[in-house]
C-alpha beads as a LAMMPS data file, in Angstrom:
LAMMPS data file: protein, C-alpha beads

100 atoms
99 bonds

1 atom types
1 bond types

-500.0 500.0 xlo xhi
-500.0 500.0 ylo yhi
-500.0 500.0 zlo zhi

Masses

1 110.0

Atoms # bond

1 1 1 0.000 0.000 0.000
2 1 1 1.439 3.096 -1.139
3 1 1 0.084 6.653 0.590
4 1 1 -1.512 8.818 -1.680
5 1 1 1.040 11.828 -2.358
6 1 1 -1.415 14.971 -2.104
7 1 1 -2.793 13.027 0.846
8 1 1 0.272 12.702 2.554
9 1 1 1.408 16.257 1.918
10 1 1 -1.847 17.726 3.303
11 1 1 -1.914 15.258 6.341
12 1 1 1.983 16.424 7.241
13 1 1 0.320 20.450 6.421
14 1 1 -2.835 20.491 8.829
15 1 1 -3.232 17.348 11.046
16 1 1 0.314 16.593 11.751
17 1 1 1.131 19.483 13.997
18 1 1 -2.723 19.123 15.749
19 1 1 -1.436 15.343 16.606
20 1 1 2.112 16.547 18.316
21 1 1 0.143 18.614 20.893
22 1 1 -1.425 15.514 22.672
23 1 1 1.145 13.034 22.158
24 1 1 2.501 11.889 25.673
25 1 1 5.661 10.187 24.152
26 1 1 8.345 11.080 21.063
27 1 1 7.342 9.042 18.200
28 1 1 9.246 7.255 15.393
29 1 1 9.257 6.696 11.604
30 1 1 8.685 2.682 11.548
31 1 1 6.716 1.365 8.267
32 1 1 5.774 -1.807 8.454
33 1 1 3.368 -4.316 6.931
34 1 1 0.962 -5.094 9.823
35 1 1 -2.828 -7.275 10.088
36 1 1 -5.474 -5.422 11.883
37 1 1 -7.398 -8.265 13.408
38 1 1 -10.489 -8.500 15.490
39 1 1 -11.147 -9.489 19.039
40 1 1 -11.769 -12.951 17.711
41 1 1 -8.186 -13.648 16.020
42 1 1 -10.052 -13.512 12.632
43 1 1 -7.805 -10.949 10.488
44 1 1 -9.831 -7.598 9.256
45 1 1 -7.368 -6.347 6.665
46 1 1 -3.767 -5.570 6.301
47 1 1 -2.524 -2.011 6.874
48 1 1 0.987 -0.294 7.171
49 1 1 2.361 1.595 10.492
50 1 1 4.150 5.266 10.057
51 1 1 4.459 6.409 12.963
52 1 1 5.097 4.390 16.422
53 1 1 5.401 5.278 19.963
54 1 1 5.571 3.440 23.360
55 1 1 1.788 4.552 23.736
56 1 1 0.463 4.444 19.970
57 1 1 0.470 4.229 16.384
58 1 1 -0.558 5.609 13.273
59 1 1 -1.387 3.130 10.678
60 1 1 -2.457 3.265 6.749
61 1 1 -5.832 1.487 5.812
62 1 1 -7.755 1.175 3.124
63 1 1 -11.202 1.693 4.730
64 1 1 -10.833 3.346 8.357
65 1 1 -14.458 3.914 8.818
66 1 1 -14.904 0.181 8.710
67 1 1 -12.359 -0.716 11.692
68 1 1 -13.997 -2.228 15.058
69 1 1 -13.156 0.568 18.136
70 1 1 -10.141 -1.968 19.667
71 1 1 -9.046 -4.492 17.691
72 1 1 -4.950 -6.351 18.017
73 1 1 -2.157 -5.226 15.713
74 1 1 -0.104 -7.686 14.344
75 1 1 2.911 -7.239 13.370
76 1 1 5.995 -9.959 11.660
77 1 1 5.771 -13.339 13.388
78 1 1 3.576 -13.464 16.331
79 1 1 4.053 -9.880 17.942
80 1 1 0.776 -8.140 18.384
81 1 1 -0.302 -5.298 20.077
82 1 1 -3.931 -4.605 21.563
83 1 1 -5.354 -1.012 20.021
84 1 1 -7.976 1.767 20.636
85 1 1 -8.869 3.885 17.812
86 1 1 -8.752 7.364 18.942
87 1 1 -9.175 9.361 15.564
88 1 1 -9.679 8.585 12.001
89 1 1 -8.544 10.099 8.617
90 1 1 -9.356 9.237 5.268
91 1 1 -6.789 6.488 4.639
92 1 1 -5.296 6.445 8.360
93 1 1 -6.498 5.968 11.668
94 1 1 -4.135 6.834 15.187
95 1 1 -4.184 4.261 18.316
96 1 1 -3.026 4.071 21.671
97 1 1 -2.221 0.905 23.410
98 1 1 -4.187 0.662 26.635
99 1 1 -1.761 -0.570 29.688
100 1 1 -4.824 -3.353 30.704

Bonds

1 1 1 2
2 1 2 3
3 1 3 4
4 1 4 5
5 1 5 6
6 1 6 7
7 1 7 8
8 1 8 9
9 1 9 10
10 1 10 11
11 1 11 12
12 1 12 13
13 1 13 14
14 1 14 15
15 1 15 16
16 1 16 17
17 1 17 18
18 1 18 19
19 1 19 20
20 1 20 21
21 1 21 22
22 1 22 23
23 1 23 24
24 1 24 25
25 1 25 26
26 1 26 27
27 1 27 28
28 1 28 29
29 1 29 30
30 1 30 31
31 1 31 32
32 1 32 33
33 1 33 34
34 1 34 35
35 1 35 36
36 1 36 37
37 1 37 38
38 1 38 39
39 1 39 40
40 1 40 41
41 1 41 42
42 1 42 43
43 1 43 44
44 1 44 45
45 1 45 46
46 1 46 47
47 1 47 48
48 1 48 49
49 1 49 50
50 1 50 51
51 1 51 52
52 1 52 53
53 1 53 54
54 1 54 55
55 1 55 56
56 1 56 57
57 1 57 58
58 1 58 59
59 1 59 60
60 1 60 61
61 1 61 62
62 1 62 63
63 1 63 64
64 1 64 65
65 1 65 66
66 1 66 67
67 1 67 68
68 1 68 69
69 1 69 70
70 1 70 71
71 1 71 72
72 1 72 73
73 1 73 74
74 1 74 75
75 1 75 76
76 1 76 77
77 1 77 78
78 1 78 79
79 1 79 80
80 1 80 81
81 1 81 82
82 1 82 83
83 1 83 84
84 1 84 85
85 1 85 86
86 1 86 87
87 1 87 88
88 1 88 89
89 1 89 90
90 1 90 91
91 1 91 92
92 1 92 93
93 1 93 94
94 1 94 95
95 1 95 96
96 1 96 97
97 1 97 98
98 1 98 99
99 1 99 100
């Protein structure tokens, strides 16, 4: 999945900078292939990380809107992370990872 180039240069524009304010950690550039799958196991669809923190994530999708609330990241081999959508984009959506 490649990002959208007048996508990505309006994202890094006007939401970018909105984003920084609430972050609680420094994140980092890390694209990846990951699977977005639901509470079940059962995978939802593949997506891409960009950004990646201690407490979150952004990730690429295709369909955002469609994405249960929490659902587990998984990333190469077996490493997965549990995630709460806390906004959504147009082709991305930003998590945390709750500490429960």
């Amino acid at each position: 999945m490649r990002p959208v180039p007048e996508l990505w240069a309006a994202y890094e524009r006007d939401v970018r900078p909105m984003r920084a304010i609430n972050r609680k950690g420094m994140r980092h550039r890390l694209t990846l292939p990951a699977t977005i799958c639901a509470n079940n196991g059962q995978p939802v669809c593949d997506c891409r990380t960009w950004d990646w923190s201690e407490q979150g994530a952004r990730l690429e999708v295709a369909a955002p809107l469609d994405l249960p609330e929490t659902f587990n990241l998984t990333l190469s081999g077996d490493e997965s992370r549990r995630c709460t959508i806390v906004w959504r984009s147009e082709h991305c959506v930003g998590v945390v990872f709750p500490s429960d």
